[in-house]
N, C-alpha and C positions, 0 to 999 in steps of 0.2 A: 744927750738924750737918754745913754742909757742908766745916767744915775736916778731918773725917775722910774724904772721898769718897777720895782718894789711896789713902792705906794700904789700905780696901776693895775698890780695885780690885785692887789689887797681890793680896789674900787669893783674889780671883775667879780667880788668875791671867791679868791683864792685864801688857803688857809696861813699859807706861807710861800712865799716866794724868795729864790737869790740870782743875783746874774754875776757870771763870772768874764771879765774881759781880760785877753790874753794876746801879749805880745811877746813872739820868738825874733830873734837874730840869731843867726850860725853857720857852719861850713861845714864838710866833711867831705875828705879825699880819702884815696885809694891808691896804691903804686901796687902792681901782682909783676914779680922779678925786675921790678925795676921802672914800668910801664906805668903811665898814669891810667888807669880805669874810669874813675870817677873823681870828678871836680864842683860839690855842688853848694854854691852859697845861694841863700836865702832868708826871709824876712816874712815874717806870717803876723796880721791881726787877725781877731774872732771874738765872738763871744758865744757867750752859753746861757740861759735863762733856764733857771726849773721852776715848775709852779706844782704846789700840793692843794691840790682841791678834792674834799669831801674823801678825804683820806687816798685821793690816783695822784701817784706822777704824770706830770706831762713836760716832755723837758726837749728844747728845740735850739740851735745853735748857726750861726750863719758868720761868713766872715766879712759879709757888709754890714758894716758899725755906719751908715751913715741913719739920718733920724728914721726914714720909711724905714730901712733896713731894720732896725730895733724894733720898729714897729709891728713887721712882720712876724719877727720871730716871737714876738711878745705873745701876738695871736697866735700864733702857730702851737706854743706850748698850753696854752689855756684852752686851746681847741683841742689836744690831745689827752690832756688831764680830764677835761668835760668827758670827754667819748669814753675814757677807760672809768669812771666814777660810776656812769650809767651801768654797766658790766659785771662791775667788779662785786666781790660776797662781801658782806660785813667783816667775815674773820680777813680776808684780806685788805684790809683799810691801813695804810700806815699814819703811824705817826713819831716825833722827832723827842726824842732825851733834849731837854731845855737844857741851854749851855748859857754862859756871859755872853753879851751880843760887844764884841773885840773891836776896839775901833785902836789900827798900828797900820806903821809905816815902815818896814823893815826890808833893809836892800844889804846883799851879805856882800862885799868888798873883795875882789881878788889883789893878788900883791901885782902881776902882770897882765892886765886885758888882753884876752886871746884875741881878740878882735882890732887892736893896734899893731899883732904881728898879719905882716903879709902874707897872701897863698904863699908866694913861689921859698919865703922862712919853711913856711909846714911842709910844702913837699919836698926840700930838703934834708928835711927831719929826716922825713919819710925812706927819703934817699938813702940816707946813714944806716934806718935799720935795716933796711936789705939789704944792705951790703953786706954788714956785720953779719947778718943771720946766713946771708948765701955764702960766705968764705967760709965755713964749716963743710969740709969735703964731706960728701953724701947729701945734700941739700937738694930739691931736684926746684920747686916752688917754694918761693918766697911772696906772703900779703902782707904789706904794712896800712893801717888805717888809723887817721885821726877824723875827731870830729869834737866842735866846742858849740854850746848855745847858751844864750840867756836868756831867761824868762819873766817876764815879768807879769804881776797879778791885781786884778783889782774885783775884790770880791763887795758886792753890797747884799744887804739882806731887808726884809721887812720885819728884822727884827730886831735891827739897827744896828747891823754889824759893818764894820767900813774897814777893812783890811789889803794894804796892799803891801807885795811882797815882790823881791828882785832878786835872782839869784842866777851862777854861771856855772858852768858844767864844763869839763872836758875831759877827753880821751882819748888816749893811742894803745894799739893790738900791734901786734905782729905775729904771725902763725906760718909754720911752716911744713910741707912737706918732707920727708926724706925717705932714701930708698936704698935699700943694700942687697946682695944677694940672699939676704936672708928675711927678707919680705919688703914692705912700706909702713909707714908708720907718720904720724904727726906731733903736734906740737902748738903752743899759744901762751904769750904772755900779754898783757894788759899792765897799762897806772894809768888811772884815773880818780878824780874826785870831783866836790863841789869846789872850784881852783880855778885858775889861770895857767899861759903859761909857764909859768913857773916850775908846776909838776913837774914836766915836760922837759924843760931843762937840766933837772936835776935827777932824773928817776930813774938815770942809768938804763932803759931800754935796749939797749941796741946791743951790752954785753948779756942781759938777762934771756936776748933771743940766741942769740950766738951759745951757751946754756943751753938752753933748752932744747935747740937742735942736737946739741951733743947726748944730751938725757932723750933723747927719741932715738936716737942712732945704738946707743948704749942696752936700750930695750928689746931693740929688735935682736941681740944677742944672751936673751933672758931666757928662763925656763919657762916649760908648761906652766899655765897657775894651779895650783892644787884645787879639789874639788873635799868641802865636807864643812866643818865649824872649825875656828881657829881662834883665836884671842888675835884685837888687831888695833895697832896704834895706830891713830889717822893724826893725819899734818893739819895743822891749822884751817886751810882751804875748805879740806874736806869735810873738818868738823863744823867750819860755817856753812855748805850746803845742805849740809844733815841737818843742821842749825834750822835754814831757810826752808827748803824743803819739802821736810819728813814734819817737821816740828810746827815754824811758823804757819806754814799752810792751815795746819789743823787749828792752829788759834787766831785766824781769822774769823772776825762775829760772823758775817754773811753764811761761812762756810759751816759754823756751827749753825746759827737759826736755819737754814738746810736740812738738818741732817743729816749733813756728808763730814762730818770728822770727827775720828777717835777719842778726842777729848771733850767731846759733849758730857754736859753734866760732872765732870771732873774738878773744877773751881775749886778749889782748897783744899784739895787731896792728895794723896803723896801721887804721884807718876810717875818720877826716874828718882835716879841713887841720890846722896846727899852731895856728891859729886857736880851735880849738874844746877845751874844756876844759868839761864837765860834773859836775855834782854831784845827790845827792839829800841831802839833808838834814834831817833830822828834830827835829834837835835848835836850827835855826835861830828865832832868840826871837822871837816874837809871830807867826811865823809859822802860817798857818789848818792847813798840813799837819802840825803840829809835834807830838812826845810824848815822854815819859820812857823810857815801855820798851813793847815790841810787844804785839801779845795772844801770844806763847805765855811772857812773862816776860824778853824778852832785851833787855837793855839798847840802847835810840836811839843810832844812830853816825853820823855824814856817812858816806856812801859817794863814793868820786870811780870815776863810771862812763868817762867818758872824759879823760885828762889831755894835752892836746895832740897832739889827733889818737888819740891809743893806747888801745884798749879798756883798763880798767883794774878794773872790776869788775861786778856784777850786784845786782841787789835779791832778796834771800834767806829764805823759810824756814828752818827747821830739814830740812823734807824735802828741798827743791829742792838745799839746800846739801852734802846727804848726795852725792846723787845727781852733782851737778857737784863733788864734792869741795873742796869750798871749804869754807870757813869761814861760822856764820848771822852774819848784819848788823842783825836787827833790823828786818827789812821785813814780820812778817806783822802783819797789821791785818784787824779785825772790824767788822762794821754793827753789831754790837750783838750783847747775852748769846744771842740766839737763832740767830746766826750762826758759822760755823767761820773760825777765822782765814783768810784768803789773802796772797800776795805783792801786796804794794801798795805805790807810791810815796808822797812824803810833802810834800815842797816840791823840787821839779825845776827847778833854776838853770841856766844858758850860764854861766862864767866870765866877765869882764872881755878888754879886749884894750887896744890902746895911741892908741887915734883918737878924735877926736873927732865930732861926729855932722858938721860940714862936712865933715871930711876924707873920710870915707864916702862923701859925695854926692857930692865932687872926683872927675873921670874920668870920671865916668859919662853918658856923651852923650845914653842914651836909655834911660829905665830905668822904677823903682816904686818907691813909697815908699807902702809897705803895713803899715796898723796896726789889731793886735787883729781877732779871728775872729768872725763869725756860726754856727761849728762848722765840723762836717767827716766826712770818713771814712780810716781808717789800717787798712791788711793789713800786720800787724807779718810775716808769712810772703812774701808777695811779696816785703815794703820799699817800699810806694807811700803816697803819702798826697794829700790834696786837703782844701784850707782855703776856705773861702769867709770875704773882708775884711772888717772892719767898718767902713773907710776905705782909702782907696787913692788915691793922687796922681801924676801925671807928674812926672817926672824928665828935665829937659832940659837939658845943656849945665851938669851940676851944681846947678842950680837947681830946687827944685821948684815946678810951675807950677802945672797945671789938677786938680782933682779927679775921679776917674775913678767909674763907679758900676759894682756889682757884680761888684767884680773877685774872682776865684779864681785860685788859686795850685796847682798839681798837679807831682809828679815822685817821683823816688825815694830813698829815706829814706839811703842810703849814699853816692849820686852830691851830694849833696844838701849832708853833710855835707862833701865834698871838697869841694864849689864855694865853702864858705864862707870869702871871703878877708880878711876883717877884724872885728876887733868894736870896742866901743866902750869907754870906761872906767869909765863907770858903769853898774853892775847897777842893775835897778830891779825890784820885785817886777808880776808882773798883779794882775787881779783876783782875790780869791780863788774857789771855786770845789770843787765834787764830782765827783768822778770813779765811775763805776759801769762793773764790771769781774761782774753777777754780785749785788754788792752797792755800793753810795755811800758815800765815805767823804770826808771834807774834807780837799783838797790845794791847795798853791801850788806856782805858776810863776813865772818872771823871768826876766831877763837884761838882757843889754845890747843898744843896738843891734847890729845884726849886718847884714853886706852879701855878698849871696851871688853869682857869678858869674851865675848864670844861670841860672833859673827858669820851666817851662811857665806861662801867663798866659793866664787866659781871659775871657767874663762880659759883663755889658755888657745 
């Protein structure tokens, strides 16, 4: 039933219509020191219908797919679009950047179906890294979490777009507690991708938590962080969340047709150093932000947002894309059948540069050497941002010396990118990771190391 919803809307007189049908399968557990928490498999249908009438959205979504059911929602969306059409000002009217109408059948293949391994395999797993992570004396709490799903898509349009797409996810955390006489402190590692188990298998987790407890316990015996500007190498991690952030945010279309982001009106202008070369990527493999074609049907592109220093593009709707006259890219993405697509980033890279990680820290007399974030806060409209470290170390005479505790990192997202006077040669991916914009969706970050001139530094 619901491969006719198109044509029906069109008979309503709607301008455009799509309906998106959406089937999950997946699991996710929890062990907290040892204890299962949480054990939850499940199985989800739904769908989504948008209709554009007389330039209003009306967009309604239910997970009864039987024929009334579709019928429902049919109306629902075309009664919603009616009411906001009546309302809504002329300068408010949208309308859609014309794309090829995609008619694919694209399912991305893992080597191991997470879904042929057993719960009581995963909590196992699970098992292994808390052990690993809590036999590091000082450990007080141990969380291990996995969770895998697959999605699968079936987009129609009245525009004759027929696009349907399959794809699997998964991921395991472990984060830990630890506590000495000289305070509390924590800790989290992550693998995941667009994968099987496979990852999992292979991803060495359980020595990377065991690590990383030891680098939490290691910090809590660190100095004050210094307070003023410093030159400061950041690790790979850190240079994708700056990445994701400070940067990709602001070159989100929606964000700019807004007016909330700093690189409004910027498109082929220089912004950061010759240093910095940016990408969004979606179609980058096994990557966790990774997809075939968007939710409105448009096929997955790399976008290169900044190419040596030069704004170079944006992450695009169809509407965004109308509006800034551009061409779509392939950036709207959905939480699910119940949700309406938005501009969303997908895996957000730094480019390579030509150093090595010594040469980075050669010169630099008195600096940081800061890696991966405990979070933060970005005003993609001001251009500010502030990170708080998940590590951080002095930088003396080249050499990194003492371990610094709770250092923060704050300044401005375009001064920020001109400061940046080197990178490194090899990209590395973060952790994978969600981004929520409104709605959560699975994205990666990465880069390379990167050495910025001078950075506000605070914390301690």
């Amino acid at each position: 039933m619901y491969e006719r919803v198109p044509a029906r809307a069109l008979l309503a007189g709607a301008q455009y219509c799509d309906v998106r049908l959406e089937r999950r399968r997946g699991v996710s557990l929890e062990l907290r020191d040892g204890e299962p928490r949480e054990a939850v498999p499940g199985d989800e249908e739904g769908l989504c219908v948008r209709v554009l009438f007389k330039g209003a959205w009306g967009l309604s979504s239910s997970n009864d797919t039987s024929a009334a059911g579709v019928e429902r929602t049919l109306s629902s969306a075309l009664g919603i679009a009616r009411a906001k059409a009546a309302l809504q000002k002329p300068s408010e009217r949208v309308a859609l950047a014309p794309v090829r109408a995609r008619r694919a059948d694209v399912t991305w293949r893992v080597a191991k179906n997470p879904h042929d391994v057993s719960i009581e395999a995963k909590s196992a797993y699970l098992a292994e890294l808390s052990r690993a992570t809590a036999s590091v004396p000082g450990v007080r709490t141990v969380t291990a979490f996995y969770a895998d799903g697959t999605r699968t898509t079936h987009l129609l349009s009245s525009e004759g777009a027929d696009v349907q797409t399959g794809l699997t996810r998964s991921l395991s955390d472990v984060s830990m507690v630890v506590k000495t006489d000289k305070g509390i402190s924590g800790n989290r590692v992550r693998v995941g991708g667009t994968a099987g188990w496979e990852i999992h298998e292979r991803g060495g987790l359980a020595e990377k938590g065991a690590e990383a407890a030891r680098v939490a316990l290691a910090l809590l015996d660190g100095d004050r962080a210094p307070s003023g500007r410093f030159p400061v190498v950041a690790d790979p991690e850190l240079a994708g969340v700056f990445a994701h952030e400070a940067v990709g945010h602001a070159a989100e279309g929606d964000i700019i047709v807004a007016g909330e982001s700093c690189l409004e009106g910027k498109l082929g202008k220089r912004i950061a150093s010759p240093a910095v070369t940016l990408v969004d990527d979606p179609t980058l493999p096994g990557g966790f932000g990774s997809f075939p074609y968007d939710d409105e049907g448009v096929r997955a592109r790399r976008k290169v947002l900044i190419e040596r220093g030069v704004m170079r593009g944006c992450i695009l709707d169809r509407e965004s894309a109308r509006k800034l006259r551009l061409p779509p890219n392939g950036g709207a993405r959905a939480e699910s059948y119940g949700s309406r697509p938005l501009v969303r980033m997908s895996n957000t890279l730094l480019g390579p540069g030509d150093r090595t990680l010594e040469e980075l820290f050669e010169g630099v007399k008195r600096g940081i050497f800061a890696k991966g974030t405990r979070g933060g806060q970005v005003d993609t409209a001001r251009g500010s941002f502030q990170f708080s470290c998940r590590e951080a170390y002095l930088i003396e005479r080249g050499e990194v010396t003492r371990p610094l505790r709770n250092l923060a990192l704050s300044g401005g997202i375009l001064r920020t990118l001109r400061d940046v006077v080197a990178a490194g040669k090899e990209v590395r991916a973060g952790d994978p990771g969600y981004c929520g914009k409104g709605q959560t969706v699975p994205v990666g970050d990465g880069g390379p190391h990167i050495r910025i001139r001078s950075v506000a530094v605070g914390g301690g």
